[in-house]
C-alpha positions as CSV (number, residue, x, y, z in Angstrom):
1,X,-7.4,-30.7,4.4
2,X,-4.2,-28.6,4.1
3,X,-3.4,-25.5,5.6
4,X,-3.5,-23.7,2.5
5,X,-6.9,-24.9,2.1
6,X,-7.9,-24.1,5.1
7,X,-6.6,-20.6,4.4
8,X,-8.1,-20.3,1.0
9,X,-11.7,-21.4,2.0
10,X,-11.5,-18.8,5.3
11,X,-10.9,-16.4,3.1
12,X,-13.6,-16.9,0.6
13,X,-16.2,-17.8,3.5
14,X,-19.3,-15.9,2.5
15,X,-21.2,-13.8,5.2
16,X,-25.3,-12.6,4.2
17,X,-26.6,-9.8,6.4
18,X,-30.1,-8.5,5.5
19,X,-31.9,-5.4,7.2
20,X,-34.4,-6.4,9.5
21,X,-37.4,-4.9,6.5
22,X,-35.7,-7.4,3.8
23,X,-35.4,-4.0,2.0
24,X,-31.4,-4.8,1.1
25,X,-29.6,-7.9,1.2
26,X,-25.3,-7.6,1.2
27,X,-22.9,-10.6,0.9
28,X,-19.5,-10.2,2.1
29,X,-16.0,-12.7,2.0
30,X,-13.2,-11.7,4.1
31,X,-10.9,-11.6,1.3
32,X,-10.6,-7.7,0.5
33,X,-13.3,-6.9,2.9
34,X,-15.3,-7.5,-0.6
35,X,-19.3,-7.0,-1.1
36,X,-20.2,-10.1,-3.7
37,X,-23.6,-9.5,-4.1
38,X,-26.3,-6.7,-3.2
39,X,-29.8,-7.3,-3.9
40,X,-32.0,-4.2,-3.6
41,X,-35.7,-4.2,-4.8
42,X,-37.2,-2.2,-7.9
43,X,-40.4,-0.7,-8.7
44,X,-42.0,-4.1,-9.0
45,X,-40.4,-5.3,-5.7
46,X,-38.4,-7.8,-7.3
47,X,-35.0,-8.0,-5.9
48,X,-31.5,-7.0,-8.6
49,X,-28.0,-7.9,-7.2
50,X,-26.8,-4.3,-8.5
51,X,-23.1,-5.0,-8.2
52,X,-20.5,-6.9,-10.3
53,X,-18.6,-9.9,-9.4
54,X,-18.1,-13.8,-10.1
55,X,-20.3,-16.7,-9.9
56,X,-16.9,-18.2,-8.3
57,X,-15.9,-15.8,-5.8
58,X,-11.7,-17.2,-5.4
59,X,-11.5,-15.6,-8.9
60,X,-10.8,-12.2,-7.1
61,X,-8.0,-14.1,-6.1
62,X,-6.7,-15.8,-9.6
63,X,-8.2,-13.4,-12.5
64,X,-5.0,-12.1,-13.6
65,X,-7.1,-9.0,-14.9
66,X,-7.9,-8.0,-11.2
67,X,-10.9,-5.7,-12.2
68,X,-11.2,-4.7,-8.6
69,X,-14.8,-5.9,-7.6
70,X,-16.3,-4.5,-4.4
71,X,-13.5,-4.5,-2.3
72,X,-11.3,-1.9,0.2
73,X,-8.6,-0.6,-1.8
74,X,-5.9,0.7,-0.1
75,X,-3.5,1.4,1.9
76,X,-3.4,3.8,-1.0
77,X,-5.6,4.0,-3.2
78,X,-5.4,5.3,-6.6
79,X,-2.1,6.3,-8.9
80,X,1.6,7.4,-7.1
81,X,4.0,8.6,-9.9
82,X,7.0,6.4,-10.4
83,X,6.2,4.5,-6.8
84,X,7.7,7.0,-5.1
85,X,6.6,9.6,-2.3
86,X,8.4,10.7,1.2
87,X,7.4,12.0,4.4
88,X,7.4,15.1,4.6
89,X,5.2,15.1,1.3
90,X,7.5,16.5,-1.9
91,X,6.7,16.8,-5.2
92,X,10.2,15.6,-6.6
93,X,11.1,13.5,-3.3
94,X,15.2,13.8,-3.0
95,X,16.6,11.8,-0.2
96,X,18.7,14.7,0.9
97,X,15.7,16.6,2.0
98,X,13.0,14.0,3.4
99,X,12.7,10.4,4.1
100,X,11.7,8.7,0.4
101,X,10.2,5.6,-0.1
102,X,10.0,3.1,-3.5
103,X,7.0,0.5,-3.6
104,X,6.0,-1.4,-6.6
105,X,4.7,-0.2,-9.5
106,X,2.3,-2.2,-11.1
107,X,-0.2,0.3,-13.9
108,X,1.6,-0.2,-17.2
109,X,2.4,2.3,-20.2
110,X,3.0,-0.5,-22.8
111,X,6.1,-2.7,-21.3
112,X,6.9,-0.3,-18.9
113,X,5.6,0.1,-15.3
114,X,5.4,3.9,-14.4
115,X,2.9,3.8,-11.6
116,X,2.0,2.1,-8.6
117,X,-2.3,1.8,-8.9
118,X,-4.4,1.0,-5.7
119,X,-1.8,0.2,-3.1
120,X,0.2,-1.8,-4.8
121,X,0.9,-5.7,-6.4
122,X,-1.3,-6.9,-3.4
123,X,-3.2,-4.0,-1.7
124,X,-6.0,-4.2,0.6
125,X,-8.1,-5.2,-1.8
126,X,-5.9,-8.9,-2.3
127,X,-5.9,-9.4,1.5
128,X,-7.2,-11.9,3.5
129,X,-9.0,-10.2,6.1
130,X,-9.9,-11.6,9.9
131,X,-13.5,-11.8,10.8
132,X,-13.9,-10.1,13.8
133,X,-17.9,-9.2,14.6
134,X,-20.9,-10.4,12.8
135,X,-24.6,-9.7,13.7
136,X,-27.9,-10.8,11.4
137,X,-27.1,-6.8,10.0
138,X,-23.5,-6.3,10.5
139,X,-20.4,-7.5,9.6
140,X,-16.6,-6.4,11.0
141,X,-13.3,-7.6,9.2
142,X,-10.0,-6.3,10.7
143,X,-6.8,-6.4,8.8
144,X,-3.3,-5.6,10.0
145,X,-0.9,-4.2,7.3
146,X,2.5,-5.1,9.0
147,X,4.3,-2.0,5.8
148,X,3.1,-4.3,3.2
149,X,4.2,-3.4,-0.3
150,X,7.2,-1.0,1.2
151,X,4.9,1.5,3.2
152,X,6.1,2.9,6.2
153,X,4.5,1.7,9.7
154,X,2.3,-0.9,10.6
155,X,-1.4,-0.3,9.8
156,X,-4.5,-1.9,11.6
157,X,-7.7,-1.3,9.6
158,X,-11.4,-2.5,11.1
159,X,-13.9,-2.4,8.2
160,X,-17.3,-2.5,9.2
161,X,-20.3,-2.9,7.2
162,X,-24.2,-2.6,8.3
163,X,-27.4,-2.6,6.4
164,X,-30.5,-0.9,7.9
165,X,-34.4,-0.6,7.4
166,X,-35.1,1.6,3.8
167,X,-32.4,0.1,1.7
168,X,-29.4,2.0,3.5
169,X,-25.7,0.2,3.2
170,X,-22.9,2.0,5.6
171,X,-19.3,1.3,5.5
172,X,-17.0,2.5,7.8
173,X,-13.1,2.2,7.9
174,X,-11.4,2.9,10.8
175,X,-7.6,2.9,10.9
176,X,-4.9,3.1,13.8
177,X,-1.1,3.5,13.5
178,X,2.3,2.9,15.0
179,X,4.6,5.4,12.9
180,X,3.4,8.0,10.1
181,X,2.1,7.0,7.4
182,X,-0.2,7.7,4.7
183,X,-3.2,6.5,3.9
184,X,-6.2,6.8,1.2
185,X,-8.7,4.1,0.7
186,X,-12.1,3.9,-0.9
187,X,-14.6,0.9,-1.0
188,X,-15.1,0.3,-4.9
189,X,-18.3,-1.0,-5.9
190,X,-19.1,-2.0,-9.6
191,X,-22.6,-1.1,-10.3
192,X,-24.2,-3.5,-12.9
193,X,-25.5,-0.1,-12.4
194,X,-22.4,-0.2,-9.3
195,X,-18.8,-0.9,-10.2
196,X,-19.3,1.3,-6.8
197,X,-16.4,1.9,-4.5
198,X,-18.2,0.1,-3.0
199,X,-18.2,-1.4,-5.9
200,X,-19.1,-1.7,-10.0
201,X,-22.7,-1.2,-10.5
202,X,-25.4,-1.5,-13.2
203,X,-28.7,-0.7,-11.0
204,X,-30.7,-2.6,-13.8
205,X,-28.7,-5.5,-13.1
206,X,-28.1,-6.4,-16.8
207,X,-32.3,-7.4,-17.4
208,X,-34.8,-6.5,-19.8
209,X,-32.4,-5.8,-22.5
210,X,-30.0,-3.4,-20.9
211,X,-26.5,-4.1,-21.4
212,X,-24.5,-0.8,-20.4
213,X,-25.2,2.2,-17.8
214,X,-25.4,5.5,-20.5
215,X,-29.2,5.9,-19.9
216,X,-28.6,5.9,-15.8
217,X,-29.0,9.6,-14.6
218,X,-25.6,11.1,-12.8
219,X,-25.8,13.8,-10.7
220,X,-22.6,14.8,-8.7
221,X,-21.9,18.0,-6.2
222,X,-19.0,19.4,-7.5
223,X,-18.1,22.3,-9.8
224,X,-14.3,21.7,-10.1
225,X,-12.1,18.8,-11.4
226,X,-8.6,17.2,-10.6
227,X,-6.3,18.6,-13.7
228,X,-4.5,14.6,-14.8
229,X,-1.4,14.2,-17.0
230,X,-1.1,11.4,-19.5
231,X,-0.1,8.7,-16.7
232,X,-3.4,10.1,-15.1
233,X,-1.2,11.5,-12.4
234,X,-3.1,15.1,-11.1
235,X,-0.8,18.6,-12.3
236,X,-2.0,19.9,-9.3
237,X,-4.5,22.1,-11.5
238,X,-8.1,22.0,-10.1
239,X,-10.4,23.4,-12.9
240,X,-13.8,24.5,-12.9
241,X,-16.4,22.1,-14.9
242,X,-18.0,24.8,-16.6
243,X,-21.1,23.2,-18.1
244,X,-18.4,21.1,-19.8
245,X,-19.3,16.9,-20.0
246,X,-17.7,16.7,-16.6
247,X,-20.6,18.7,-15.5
248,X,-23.3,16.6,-13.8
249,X,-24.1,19.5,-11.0
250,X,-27.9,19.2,-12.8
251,X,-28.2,15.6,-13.2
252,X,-28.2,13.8,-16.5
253,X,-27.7,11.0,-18.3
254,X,-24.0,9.7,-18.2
255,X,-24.2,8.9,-22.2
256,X,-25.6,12.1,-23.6
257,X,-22.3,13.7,-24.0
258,X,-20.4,10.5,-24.5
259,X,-17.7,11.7,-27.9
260,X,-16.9,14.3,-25.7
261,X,-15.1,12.9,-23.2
262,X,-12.6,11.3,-25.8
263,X,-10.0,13.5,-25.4
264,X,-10.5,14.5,-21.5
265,X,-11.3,11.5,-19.8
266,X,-12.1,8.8,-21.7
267,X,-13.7,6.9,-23.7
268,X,-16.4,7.8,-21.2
269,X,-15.1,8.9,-17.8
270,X,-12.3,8.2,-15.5
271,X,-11.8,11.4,-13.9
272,X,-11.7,12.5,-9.8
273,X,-14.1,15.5,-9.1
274,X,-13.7,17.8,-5.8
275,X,-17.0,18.2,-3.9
276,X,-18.9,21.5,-2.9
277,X,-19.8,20.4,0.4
278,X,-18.2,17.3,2.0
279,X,-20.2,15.9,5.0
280,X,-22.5,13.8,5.4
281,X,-25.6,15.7,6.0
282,X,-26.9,15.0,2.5
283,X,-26.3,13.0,-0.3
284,X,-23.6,14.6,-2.5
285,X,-23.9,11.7,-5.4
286,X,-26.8,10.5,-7.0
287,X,-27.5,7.5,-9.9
288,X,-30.8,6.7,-11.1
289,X,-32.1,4.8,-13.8
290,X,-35.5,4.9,-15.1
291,X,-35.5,1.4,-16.4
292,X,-35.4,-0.6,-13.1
293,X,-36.4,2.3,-11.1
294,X,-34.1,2.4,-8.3
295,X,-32.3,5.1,-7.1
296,X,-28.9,5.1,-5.3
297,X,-28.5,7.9,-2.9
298,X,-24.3,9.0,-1.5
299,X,-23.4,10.4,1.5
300,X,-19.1,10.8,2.7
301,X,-17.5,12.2,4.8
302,X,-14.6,11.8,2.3
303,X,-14.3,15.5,0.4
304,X,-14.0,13.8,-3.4
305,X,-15.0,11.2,-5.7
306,X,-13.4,9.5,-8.5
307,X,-15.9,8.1,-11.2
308,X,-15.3,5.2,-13.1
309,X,-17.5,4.0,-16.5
310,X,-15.0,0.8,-17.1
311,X,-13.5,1.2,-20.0
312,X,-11.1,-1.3,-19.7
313,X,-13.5,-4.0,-18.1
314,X,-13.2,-7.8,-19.9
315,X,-14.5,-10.1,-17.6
316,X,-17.2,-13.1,-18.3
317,X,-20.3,-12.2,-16.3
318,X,-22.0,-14.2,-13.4
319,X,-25.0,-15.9,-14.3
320,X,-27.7,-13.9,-13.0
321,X,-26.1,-11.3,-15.1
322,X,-26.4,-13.3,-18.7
323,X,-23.5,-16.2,-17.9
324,X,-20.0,-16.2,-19.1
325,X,-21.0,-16.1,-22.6
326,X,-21.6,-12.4,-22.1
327,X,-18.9,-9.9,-20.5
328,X,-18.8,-7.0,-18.4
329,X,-16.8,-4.5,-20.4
330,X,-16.5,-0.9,-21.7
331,X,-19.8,1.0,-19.8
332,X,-21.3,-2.0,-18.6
333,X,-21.0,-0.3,-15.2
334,X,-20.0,3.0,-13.1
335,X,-17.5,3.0,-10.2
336,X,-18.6,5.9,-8.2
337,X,-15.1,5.9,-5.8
338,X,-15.3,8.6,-2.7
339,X,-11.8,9.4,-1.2
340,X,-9.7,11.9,-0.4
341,X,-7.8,13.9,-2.8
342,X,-6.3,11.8,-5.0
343,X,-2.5,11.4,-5.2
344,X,-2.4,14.3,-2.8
345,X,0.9,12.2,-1.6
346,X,2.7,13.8,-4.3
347,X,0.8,17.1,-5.0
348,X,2.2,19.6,-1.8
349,X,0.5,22.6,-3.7
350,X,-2.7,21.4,-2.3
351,X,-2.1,21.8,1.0
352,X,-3.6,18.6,1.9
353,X,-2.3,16.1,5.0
354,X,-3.0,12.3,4.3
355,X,0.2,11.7,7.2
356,X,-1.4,9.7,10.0
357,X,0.4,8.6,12.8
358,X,-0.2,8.0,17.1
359,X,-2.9,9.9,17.6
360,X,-4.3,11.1,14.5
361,X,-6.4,8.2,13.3
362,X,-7.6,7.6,9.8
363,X,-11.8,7.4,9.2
364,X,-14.0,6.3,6.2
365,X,-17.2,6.9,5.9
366,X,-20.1,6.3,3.3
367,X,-23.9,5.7,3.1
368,X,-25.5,4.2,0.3
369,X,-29.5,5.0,0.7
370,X,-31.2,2.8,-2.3
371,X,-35.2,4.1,-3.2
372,X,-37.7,4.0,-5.9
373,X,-39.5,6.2,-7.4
């Protein structure tokens, strides 16, 4: 076997840990730190793999669509204006006044490249990482980020997932540095009722008839937004949600104010919220949905979240999900993303220091408690 091989099947080598109750099952691959599958069990104890992916798992590698399914995103995640940001933070960076750095851009407007989305041509997310620690519960990849992509510094990032007794999935990334740098990561998850970070997710799992996630019930902690510009890039405006359809303070269903969102987020959402009360002393997101049954229960210590309904989602579906017939597309899932605030690398108004360096580590944190009722 060649070394390239050899390389491509270590980094697709799948890793099952499953609480010691059975009550959640995870699959993991190295590549991107990425969940592949999460069964959790409904009100008929039957177990749903609630997250997105591929019935081939190398396609994260090859789908030229890169949907993003289930893995760390970083070393930055979201959207950086024009590539460009410098240390100290700017909002115009000029080389006269602070040390400015170019990466690639890689979100288009039309033929023309304006932004640099999630880290970059190959972020976290399209890295190989090394498996470090695994238990029958637990499973630790490391990867080192030796200024990948044109960010400053060398970056080494230990991702650790665990799965305990009540359906309860915790992620933790854990980051030390050599020179400043910044950092913002999240672990997206697409929920077939979870395009969560972590992941894309639908909680019914695409069965008994349900194709999209506008009857799940949304409820999120936070009464103000992040302000976004055309490229999606924040003004620096945070605005109050007012019993507006960015209002989910009182849970509801995501669909019920749907044609609202048209010309403020969507079709359907794509918008960063700030929280009330970061920590993680009690959930601060919840997603239900009455069809399956199961609830999905979020707890961060990161103080936003970034919620995703997957618009622009085209990708054949696995075969538990329907087969490749079908697709995931336009609301098929939600992407529930906690971070910090985004693009906060270019916003100085806020305040807010993503700079890490020797001795200030960077930390990640999120539970994701899955009941019934």
């Amino acid at each position: 076997m060649s070394s390239v091989a050899q390389d491509i099947d270590a980094a697709f080598e799948l890793c099952e840990i499953k609480a010691p109750d059975e009550s959640i099952i995870a699959k993991f691959v190295p590549f991107g730190s990425t969940l592949t599958e999460l069964h959790v069990k409904d009100r008929e104890g039957k177990y749903r793999n609630v997250v997105l992916g591929y019935d081939d798992n190398t396609r994260l590698l090859t789908d030229p669509d890169h949907p993003v399914f289930n893995g760390i995103v970083g070393r930055y995640a979201g959207r950086i204006k024009n590539g460009t940001f410098s240390i100290p933070i700017a909002k115009d960076p000029k080389p006269d006044d602070c040390i400015v750095y170019h990466i690639p851009t890689n979100d288009h407007d039309g033929e023309i490249s304006l932004v640099t989305l999630h880290g970059g041509i190959n972020g976290w997310d399209r890295r190989s990482w090394t498996l470090i620690e695994k238990t029958p519960s637990s499973v630790t990849y490391q990867h080192v980020d030796n200024a990948d992509e044109g960010f400053p510094g060398t970056v080494t990032a230990i991702a650790t997932h665990t799965v305990s007794d009540g359906g309860v999935l915790r992620t933790r990334v854990h980051s030390d540095h050599a020179d400043p740098t910044y950092i913002l990561v999240f672990l997206q998850i697409f929920d077939s009722h979870w395009y969560l970070t972590p992941g894309c997710r639908n909680l019914d799992a695409f069965r008994d008839g349900n194709e999209d996630i506008l009857s799940h019930f949304l409820r999120l902690d936070a009464s103000r937004y992040i302000e976004v510009d055309q490229l999606a890039i924040p003004t620096g405006n945070l605005l109050d949600v007012n019993g507006g359809p960015l209002d989910f303070r009182k849970e509801r269903q995501i669909g019920d104010r749907w044609e609202e969102t048209v010309n403020l987020c969507g079709p359907g959402y794509n918008a960063g919220w700030v929280l009330d009360d970061p920590g993680e002393k009690r959930p601060v997101v919840s997603l239900r949905s009455h069809l399956s049954g199961i609830r999905l229960d979020i707890s961060t210590n990161q103080p936003a979240v970034v919620v995703y309904t997957s618009y622009y989602l085209n990708t054949p579906r696995k075969e538990e999900h329907g087969g490749p017939a079908l697709r995931y597309g336009p609301s098929s899932a939600i992407a529930i993303e906690q971070q910090g605030y985004i693009a906060a690398i270019n916003t100085p108004e806020w305040g807010v220091d993503q700079i890490y360096q020797p001795g200030k580590d960077y930390e990640w944190r999120s539970e994701y408690k899955f009941s019934i009722f």
